[in-house]
FIMIKE-543712 format. One line per 8 residues: number of its first residue (from 1); their letters; for each residue x, z, y of N, C-alpha, C. Coordinates in steps of 0.1 Angstrom, whole numbers. Layout:
<atoms>
NUM = a = X:Z:Y:X:Z:Y:X:Z:Y; ...
</atoms>
This chain:
<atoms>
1 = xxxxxxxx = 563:-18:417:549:-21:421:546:-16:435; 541:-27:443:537:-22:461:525:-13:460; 530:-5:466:517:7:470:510:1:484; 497:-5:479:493:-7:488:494:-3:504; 485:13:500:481:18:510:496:25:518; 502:25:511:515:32:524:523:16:529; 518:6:518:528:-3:529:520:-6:543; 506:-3:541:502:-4:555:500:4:564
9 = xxxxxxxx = 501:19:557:508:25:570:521:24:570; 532:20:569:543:18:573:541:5:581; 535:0:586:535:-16:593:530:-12:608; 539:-16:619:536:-11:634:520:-15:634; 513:-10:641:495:-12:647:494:4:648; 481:0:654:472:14:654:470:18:644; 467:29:648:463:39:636:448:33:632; 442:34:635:428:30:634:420:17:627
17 = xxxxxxxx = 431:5:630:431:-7:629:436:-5:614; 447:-1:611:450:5:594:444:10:586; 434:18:591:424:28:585:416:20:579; 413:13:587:401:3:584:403:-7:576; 417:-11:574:422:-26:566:422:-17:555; 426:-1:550:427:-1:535:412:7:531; 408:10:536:391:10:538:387:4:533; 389:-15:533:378:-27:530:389:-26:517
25 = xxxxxxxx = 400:-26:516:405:-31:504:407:-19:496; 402:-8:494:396:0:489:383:-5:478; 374:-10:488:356:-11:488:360:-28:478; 367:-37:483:368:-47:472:374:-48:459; 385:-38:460:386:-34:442:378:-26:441; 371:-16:442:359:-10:433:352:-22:431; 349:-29:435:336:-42:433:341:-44:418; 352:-50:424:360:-60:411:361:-50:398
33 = xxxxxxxx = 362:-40:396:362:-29:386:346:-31:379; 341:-25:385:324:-23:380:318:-38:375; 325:-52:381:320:-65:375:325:-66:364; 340:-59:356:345:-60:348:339:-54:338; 336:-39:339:335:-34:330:324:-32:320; 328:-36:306:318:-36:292:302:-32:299; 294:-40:295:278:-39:298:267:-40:285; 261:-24:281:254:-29:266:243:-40:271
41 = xxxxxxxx = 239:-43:261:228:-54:264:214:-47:270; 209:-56:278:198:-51:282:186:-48:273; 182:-33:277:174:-27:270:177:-26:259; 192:-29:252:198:-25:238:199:-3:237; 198:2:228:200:15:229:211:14:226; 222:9:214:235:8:213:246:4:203; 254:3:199:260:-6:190:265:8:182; 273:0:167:277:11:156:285:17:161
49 = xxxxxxxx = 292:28:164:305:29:160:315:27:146; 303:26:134:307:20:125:297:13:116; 302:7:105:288:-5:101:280:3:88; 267:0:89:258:6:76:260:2:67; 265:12:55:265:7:43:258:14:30; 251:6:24:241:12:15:244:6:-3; 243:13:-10:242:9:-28:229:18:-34; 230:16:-45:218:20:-49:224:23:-61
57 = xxxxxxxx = 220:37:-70:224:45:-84:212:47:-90; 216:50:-102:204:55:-116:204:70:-115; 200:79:-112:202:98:-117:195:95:-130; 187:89:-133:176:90:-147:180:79:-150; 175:74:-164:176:57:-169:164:50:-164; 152:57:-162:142:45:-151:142:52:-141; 151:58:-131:146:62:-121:158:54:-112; 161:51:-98:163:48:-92:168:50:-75
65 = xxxxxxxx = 174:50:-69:174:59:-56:190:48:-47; 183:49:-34:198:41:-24:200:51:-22; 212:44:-16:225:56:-12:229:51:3; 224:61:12:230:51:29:244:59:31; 254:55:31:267:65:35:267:67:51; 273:79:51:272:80:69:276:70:80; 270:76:91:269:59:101:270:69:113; 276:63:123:271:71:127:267:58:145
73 = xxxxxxxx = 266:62:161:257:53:173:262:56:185; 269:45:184:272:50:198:261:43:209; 258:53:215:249:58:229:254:51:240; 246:43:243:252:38:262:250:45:271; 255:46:280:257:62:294:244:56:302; 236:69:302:227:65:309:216:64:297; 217:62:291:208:63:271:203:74:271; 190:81:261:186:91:252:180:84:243
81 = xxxxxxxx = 190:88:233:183:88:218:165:88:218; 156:83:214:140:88:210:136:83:200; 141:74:190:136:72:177:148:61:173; 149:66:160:156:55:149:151:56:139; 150:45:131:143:41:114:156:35:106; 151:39:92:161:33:84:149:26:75; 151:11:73:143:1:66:147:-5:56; 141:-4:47:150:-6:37:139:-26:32
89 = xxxxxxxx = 143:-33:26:140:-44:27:142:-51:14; 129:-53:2:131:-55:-14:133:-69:-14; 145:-77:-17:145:-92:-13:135:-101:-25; 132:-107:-21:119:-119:-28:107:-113:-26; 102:-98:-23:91:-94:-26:88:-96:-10; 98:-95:-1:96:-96:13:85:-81:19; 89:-73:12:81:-56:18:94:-51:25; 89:-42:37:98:-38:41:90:-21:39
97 = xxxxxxxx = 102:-14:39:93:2:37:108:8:41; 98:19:53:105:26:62:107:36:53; 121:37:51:128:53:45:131:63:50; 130:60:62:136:74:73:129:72:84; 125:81:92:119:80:107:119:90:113; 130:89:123:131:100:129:128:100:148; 120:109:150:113:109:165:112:120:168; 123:126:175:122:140:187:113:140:197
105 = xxxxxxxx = 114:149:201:103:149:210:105:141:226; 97:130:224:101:125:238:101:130:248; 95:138:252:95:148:262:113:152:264; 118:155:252:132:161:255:140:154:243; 142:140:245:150:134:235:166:141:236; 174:136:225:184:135:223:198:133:234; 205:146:242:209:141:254:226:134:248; 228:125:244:238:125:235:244:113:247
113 = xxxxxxxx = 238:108:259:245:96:267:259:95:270; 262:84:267:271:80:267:285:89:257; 277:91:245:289:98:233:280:87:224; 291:97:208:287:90:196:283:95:190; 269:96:182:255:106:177:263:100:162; 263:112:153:262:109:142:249:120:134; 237:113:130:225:120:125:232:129:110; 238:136:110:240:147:98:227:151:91
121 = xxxxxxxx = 218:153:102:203:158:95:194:150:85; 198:139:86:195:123:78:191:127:65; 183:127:55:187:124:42:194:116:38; 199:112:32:209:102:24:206:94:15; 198:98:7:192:90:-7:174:91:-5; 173:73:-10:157:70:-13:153:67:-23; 143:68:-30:139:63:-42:134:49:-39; 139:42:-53:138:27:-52:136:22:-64
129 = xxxxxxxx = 129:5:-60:129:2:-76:139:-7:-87; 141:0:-99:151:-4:-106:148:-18:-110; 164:-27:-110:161:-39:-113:157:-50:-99; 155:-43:-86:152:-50:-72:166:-52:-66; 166:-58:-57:176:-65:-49:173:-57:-30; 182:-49:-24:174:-48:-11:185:-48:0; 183:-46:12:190:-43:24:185:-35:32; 190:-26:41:190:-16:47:195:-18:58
137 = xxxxxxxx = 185:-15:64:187:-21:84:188:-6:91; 191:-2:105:192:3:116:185:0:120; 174:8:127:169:5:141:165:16:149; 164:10:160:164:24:170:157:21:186; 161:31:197:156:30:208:154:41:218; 162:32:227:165:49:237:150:47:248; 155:61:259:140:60:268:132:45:276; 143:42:277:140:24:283:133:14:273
145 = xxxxxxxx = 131:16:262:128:9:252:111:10:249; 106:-2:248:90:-1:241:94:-2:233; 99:-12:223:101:-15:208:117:-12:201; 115:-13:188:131:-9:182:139:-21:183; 150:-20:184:159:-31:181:171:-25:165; 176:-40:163:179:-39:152:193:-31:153; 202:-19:148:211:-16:151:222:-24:143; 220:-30:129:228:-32:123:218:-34:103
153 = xxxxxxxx = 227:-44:97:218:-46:86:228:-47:78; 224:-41:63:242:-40:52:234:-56:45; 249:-56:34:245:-67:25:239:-64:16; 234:-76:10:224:-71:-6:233:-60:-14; 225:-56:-20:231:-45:-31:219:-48:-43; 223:-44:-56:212:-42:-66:209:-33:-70; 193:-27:-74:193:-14:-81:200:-22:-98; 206:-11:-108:201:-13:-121:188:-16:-130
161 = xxxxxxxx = 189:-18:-141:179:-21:-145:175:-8:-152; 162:-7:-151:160:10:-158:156:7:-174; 163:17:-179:163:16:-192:154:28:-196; 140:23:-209:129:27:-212:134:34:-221; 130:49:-215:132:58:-228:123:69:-235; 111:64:-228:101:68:-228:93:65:-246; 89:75:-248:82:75:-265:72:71:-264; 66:60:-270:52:54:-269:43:65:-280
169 = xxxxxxxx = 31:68:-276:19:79:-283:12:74:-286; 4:81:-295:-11:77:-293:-19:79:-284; -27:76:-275:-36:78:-267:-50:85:-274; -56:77:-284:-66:77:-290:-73:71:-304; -81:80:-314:-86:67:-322:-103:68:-319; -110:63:-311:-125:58:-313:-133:53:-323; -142:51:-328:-154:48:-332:-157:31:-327; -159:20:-333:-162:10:-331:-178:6:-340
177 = xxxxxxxx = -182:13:-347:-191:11:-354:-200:25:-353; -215:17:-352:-224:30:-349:-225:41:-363; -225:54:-354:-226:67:-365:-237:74:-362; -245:75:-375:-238:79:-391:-242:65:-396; -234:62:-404:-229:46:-412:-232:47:-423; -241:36:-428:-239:35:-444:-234:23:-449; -229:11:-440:-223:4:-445:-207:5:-448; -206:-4:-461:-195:-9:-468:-180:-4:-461
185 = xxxxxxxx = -181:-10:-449:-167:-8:-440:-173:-2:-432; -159:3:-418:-163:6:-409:-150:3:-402; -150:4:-388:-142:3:-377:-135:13:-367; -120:16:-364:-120:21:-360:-108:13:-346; -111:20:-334:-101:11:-322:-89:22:-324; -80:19:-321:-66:25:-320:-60:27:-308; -57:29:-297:-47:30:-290:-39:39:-285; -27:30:-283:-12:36:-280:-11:38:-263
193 = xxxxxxxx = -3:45:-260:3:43:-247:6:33:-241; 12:23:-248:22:10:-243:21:-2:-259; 27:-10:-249:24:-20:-262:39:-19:-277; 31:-16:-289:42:-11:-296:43:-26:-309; 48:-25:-316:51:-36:-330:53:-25:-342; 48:-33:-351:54:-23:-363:41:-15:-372; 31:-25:-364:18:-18:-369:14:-20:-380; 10:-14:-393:3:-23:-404:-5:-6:-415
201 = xxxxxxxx = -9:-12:-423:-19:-2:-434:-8:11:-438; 0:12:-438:15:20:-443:14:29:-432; 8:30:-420:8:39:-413:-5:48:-405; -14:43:-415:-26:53:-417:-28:57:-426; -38:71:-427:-44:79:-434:-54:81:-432; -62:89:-444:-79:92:-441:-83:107:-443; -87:117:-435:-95:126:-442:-104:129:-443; -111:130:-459:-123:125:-457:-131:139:-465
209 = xxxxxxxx = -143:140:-464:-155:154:-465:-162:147:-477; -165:149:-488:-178:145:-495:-173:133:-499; -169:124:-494:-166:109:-495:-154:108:-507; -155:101:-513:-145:94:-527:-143:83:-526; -131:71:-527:-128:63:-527:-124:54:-515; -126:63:-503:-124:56:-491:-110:54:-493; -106:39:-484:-95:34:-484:-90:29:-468; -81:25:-463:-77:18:-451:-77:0:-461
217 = xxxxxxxx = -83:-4:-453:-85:-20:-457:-77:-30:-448; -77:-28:-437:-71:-40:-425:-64:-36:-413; -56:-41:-411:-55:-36:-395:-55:-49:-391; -55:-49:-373:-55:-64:-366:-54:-59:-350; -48:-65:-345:-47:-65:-332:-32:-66:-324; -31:-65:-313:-14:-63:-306:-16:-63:-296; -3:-55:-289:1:-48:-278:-2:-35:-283; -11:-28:-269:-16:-14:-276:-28:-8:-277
225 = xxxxxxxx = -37:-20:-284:-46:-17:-289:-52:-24:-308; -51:-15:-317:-50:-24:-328:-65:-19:-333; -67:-23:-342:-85:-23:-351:-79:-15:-362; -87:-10:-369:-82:-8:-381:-95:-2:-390; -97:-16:-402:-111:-11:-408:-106:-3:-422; -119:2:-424:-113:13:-437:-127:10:-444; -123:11:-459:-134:10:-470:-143:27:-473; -155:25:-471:-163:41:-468:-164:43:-482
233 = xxxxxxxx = -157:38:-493:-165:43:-507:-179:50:-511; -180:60:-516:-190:61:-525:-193:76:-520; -208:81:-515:-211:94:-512:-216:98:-498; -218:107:-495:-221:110:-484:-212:120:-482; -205:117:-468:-199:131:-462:-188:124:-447; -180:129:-442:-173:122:-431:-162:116:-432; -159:107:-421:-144:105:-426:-134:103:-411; -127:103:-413:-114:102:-399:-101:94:-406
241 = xxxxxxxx = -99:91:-395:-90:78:-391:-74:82:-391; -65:88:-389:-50:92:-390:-41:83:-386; -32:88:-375:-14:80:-377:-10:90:-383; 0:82:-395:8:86:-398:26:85:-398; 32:90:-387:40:81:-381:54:84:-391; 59:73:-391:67:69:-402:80:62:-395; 82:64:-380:93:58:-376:93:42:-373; 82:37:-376:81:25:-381:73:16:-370
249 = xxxxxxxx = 62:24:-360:60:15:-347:70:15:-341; 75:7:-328:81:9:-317:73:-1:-308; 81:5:-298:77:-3:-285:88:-13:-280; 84:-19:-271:94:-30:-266:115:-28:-266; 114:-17:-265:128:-7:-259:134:-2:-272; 126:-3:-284:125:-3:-294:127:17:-294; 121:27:-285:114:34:-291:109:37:-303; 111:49:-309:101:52:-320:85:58:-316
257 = xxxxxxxx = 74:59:-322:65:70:-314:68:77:-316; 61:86:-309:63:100:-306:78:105:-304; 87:102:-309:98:109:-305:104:103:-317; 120:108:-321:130:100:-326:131:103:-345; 118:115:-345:121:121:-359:109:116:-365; 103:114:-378:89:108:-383:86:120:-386; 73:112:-380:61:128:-378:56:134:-364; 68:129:-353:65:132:-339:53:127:-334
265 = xxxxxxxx = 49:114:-340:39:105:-336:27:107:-341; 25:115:-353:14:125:-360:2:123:-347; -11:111:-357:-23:116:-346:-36:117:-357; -41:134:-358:-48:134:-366:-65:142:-355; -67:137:-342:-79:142:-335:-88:132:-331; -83:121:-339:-97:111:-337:-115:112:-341; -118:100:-337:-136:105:-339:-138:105:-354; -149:111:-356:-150:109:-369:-165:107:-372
273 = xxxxxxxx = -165:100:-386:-177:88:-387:-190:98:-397; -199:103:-397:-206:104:-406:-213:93:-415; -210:94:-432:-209:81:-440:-221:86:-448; -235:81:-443:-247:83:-456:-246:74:-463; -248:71:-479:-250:62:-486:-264:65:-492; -269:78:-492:-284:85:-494:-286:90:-487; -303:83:-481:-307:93:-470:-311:105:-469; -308:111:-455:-315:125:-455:-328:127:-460
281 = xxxxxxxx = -341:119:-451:-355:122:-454:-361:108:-462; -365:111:-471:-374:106:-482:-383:93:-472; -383:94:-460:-393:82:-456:-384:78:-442; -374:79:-446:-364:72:-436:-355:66:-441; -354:51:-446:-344:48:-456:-334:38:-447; -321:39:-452:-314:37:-448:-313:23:-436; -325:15:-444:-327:3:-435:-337:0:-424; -341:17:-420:-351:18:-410:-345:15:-399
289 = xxxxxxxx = -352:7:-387:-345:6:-370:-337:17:-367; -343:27:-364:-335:38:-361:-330:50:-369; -328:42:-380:-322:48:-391:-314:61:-383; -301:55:-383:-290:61:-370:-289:75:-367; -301:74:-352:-308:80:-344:-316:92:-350; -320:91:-361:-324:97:-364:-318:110:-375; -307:103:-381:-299:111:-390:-290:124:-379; -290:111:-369:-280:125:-360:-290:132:-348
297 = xxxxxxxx = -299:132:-348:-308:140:-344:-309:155:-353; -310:151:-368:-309:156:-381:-298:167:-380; -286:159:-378:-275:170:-375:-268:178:-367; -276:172:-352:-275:178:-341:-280:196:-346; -292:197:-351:-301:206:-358:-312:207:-347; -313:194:-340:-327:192:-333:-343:195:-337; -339:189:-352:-352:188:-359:-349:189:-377; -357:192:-381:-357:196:-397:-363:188:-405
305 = xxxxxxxx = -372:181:-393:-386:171:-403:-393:174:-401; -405:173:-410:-419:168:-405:-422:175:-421; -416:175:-432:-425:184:-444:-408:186:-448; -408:199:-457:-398:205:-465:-399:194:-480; -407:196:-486:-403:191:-503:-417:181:-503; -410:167:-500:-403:165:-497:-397:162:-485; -381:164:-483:-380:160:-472:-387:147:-462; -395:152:-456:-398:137:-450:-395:137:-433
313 = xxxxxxxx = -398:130:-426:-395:129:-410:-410:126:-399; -412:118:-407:-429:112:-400:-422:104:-392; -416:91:-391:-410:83:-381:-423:79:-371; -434:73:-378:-444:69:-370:-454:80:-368; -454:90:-371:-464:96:-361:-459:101:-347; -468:106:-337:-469:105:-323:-462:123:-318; -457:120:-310:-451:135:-309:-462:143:-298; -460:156:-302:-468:162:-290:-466:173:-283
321 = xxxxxxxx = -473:172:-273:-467:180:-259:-462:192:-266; -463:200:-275:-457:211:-278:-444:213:-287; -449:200:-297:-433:197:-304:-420:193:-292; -425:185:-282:-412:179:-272:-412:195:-265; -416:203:-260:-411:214:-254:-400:214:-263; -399:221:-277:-388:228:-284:-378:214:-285; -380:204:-287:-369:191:-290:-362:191:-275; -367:194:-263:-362:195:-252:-351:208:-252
329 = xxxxxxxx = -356:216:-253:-348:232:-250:-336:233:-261; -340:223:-270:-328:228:-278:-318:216:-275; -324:200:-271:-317:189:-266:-305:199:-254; -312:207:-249:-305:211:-235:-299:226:-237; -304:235:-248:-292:241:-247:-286:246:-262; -288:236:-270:-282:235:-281:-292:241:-296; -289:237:-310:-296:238:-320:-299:257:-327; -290:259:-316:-298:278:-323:-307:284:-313
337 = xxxxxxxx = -308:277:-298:-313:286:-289:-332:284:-294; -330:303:-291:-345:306:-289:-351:317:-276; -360:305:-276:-369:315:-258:-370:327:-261; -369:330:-251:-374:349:-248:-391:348:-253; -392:364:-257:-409:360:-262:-419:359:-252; -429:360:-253:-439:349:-242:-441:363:-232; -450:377:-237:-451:385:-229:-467:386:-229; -468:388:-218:-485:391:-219:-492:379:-216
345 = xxxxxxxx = -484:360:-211:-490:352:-205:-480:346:-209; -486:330:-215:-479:317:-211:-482:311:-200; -489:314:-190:-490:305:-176:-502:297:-179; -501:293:-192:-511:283:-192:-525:286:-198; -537:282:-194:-551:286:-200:-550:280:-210; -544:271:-218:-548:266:-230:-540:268:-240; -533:276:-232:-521:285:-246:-521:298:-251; -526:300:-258:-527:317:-259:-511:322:-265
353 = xxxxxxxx = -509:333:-264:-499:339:-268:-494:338:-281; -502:335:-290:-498:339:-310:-500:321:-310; -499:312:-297:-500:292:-302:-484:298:-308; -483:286:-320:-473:291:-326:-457:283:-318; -462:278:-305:-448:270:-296:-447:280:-282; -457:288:-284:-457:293:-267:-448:293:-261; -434:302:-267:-423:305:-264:-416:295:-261; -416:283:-266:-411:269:-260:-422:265:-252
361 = xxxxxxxx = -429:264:-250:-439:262:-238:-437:263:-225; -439:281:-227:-440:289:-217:-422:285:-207; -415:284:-218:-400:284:-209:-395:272:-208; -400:263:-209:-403:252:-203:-404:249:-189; -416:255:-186:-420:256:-175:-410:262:-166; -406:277:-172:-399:283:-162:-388:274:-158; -381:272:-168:-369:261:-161:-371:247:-156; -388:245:-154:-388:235:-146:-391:225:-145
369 = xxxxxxxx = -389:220:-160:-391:212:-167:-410:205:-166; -415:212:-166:-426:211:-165:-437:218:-162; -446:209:-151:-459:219:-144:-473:220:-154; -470:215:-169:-482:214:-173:-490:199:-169; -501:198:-179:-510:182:-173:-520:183:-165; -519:196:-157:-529:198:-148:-536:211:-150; -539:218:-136:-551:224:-136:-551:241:-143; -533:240:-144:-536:253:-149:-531:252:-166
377 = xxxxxxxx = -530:243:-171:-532:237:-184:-522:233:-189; -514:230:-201:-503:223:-202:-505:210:-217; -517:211:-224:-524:200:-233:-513:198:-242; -512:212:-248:-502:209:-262:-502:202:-272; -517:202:-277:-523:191:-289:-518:174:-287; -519:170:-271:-519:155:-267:-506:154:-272; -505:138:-277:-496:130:-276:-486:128:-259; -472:127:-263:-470:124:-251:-465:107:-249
385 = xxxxxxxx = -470:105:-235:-468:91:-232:-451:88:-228; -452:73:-231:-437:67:-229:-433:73:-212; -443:72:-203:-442:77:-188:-439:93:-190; -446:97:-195:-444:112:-197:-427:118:-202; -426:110:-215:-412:110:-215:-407:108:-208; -403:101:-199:-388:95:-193:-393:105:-179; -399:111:-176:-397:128:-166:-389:139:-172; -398:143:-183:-393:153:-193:-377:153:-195
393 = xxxxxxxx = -373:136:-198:-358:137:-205:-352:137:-191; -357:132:-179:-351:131:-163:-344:145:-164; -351:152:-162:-359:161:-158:-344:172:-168; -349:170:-181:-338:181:-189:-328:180:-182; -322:165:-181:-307:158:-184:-299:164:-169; -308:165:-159:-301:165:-149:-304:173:-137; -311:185:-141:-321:195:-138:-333:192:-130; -343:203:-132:-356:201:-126:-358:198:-114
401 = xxxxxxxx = -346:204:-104:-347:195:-88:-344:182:-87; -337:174:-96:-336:158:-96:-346:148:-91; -345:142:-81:-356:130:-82:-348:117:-81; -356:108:-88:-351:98:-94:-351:88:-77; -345:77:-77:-342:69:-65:-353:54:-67; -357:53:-56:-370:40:-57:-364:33:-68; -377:25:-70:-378:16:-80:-377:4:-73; -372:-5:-80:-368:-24:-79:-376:-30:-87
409 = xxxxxxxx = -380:-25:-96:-394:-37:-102:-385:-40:-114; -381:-28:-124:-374:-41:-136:-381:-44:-148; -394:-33:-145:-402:-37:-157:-419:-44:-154; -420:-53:-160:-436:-62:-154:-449:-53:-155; -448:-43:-167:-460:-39:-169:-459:-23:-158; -454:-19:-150:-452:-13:-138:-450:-14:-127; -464:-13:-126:-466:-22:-111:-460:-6:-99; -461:-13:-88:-457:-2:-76:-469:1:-73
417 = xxxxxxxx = -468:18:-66:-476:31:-72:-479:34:-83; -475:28:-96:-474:36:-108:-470:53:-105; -475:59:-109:-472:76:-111:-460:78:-115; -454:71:-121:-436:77:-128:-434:64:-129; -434:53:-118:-426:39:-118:-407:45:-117; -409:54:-108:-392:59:-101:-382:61:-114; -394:73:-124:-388:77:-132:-385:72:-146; -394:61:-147:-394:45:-159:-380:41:-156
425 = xxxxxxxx = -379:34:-141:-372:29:-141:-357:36:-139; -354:48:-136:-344:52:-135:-338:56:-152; -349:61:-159:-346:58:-174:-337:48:-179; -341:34:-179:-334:21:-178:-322:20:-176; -318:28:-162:-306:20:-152:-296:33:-161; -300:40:-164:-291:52:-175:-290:49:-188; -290:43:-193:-293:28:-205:-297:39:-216; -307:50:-213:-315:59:-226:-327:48:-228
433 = xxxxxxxx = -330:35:-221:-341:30:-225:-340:16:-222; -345:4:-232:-344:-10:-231:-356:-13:-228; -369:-3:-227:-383:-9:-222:-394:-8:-240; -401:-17:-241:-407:-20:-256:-408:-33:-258; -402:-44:-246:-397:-55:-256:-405:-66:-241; -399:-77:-240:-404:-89:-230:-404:-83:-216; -397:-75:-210:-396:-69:-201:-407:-60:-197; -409:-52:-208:-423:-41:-206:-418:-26:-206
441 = xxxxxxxx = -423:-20:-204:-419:-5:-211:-434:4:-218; -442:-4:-212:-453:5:-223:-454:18:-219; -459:20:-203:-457:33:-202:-468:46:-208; -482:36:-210:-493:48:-215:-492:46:-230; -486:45:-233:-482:42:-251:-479:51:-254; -486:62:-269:-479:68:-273:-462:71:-277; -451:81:-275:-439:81:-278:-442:83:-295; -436:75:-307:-432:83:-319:-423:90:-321
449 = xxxxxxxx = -425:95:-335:-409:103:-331:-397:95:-337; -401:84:-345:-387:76:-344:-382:71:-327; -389:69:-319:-385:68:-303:-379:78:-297; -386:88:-305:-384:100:-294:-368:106:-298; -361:101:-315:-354:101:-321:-340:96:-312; -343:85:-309:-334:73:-298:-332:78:-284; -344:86:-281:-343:91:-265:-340:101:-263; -333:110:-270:-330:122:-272:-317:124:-273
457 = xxxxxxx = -313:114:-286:-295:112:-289:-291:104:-280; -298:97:-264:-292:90:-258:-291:102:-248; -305:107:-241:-302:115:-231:-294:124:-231; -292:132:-245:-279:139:-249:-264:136:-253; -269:127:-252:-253:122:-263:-246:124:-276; -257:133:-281:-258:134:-295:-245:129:-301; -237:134:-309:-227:126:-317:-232:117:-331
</atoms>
């Protein structure tokens, strides 16, 4: 091979004139070097040094997770690393969801130019969904870069399908029929976790108080909510609803409930029904409106009645300002509480100390509940009005600083500036009241106590 540069010094000329000829042919092979050599793409950060490859495994039977195996980038000279993503990409569903994102600080990216970065610090595995189809891309971007480019994308992979091994429960048994019941049947809703098969009369039971002859009569429904009516037989006393699990539901995966042994699926904390077939009070018979309402007022131990022997209730007589004190205090803090004694003053001029309610009167007031009807006064004897009620129960349910939110007009017979329009109608929109019928509410009408019966087990929730 000719050595250039000495065959021209060895060639007669000046010194100078030589200098200069291997000078230029010096300066035109560097040219020709630098046009040759590999050029990443413009504004590319940089190619693999090897290719991304991802699968996807089960650790659980429904759980799921990819697997990226190491990769590692080669860096073009002159490059800093400042962000790469790993995207993973669910095919048909067309979502893409970033599984990795990694951003140093730009300020002082990655000085890795012109080598080959392999991210060690990466996690490796993503949670994913079983039974999906996905691909897993590269992307990235050195300081030159606004946006990512793609470094590299694997082929489809599939997760498995996850296999359910999950025990279907009971969730719940409810009440589908108003309590306390004196009809024939009654209803109860059922539901499971998930949708199961296998449902039928062979896997309930009853425990029942006082009651004889009650039976499970029907079941009906599918997925995972089934009905299930039962015969209330003969008596008064409670009754409840039961799984009795027998191995015998399953679910889709064909699960047993509750677990793999009978008896795991055992659900005995459902509601339970109070069954009168004889009424409590002598003038509340079974087929009264607020029959109901009134029985469970009864056993809240809200009220006793209206006369001992015989039991009676007084449905239609008018309640008064001193009986609703005590039906409030005990609505609000249960059927044993009793006021502190009154002291030297009820507050009020028209209550003397030995009135035989003072003590619910007087603490009344204190908590709030009420300023009296004026003037110093609190007019224990009066009847209280339908308006007057729906403060009082405001008022218990949700304490004494409460004020109710304007009124929209939903009843005709309350016009705006009514005195307790706010509190009528906020009654209403808390569904303790349907009005007294044609879109009215009847607000200067006496309350009875069959009403007062209904507004009481609503504002409280009475069972």
């Amino acid at each position: 091979m000719v050595d250039v540069k000495q065959y021209f010094l060895d060639r007669p000329g000046p010194i100078i004139w030589k200098s200069a000829l291997i000078l230029m042919i010096f300066t035109i092979s560097g040219l020709l070097i630098a046009q040759f050599m590999p050029q990443s793409l413009p504004g590319a950060l940089a190619v693999f040094a090897s290719p991304i490859q991802a699968s996807c495994y089960q650790p659980l039977p429904d759980r799921c997770r990819i697997h990226v195996e190491p990769y590692t980038i080669n860096i073009a000279s002159g490059s800093k690393l400042v962000q790469f993503q790993l995207v993973a990409t669910r095919i048909g569903a067309g979502t893409n969801t970033i599984i990795y994102d990694f951003r140093p600080d730009q300020s002082n990216p990655i000085p890795y130019s012109g080598t080959t970065y392999t991210p060690s610090q990466v996690a490796k595995d993503f949670a994913a969904a079983c039974g999906q189809t996905y691909t897993v891309s590269l992307q990235g971007r050195d300081t030159s870069d606004s946006s990512l480019y793609n470094l590299g994308t694997t082929g489809q992979f599939s997760c498995p399908v996850a296999v359910d091994t999950t025990y279907p429960t009971v969730i719940g048994i409810t009440r589908l029929d108003v309590n306390p019941n004196s009809a024939v049947t009654v209803r109860f809703k059922v539901t499971f976790s998930e949708s199961v098969i296998g449902v039928d009369i062979s896997d309930y039971n009853l425990t029942v108080s006082g009651v004889s002859g009650a039976t499970v009569s029907g079941v009906s429904g599918t997925g995972s909510v089934y009905t299930v009516t039962v015969n209330t037989g003969s008596g008064n006393g409670t009754l409840r609803l039961n799984v009795a699990d027998d191995n015998s539901i399953l679910d889709g995966a064909t699960n047993s409930l509750g677990g793999v042994n009978a008896g795991d699926g055992n659900f005995i904390t459902g509601e339970v029904y109070k069954i009168i077939k004889t009424p409590t009070f002598a003038d509340v018979p079974l087929s009264y409106w607020s029959w109901s309402f009134i029985e469970r007022l009864y056993a809240a131990g809200i009220t006793s009645g209206c006369t001992v022997s015989p039991l009676n209730y007084c449905p239609n007589n008018t309640v008064t300002r001193a009986e609703m004190a005590i039906f409030l205090l005990r609505g609000i803090h249960g059927p044993s509480y009793s006021p502190p004694v009154v002291g030297g003053t009820t507050n009020f001029a028209d209550v003397p100390v030995d009135y035989w309610a003072a003590r619910w009167i007087k603490q009344l007031a204190v908590e709030g509940i009420t300023g009296g009807c004026g003037a110093g006064i609190y007019c224990p004897d009066s009847a209280v009005t339908r308006a007057e009620m729906a403060v009082f129960l405001l008022k218990s349910k949700h304490g004494a600083a409460f004020v109710p939110p304007a009124a929209t007009g939903l009843f005709t017979d309350v016009p705006v500036g009514y005195w307790a329009r706010n509190w009528i109608e906020q009654l209403a929109v808390e569904g303790i009241t349907g009005g007294c019928g044609g879109a009215n509410y009847c607000p200067d009408s006496n309350v009875t106590r069959a009403e007062m019966a209904v507004f009481l087990v609503r504002t409280f929730n009475l069972p």
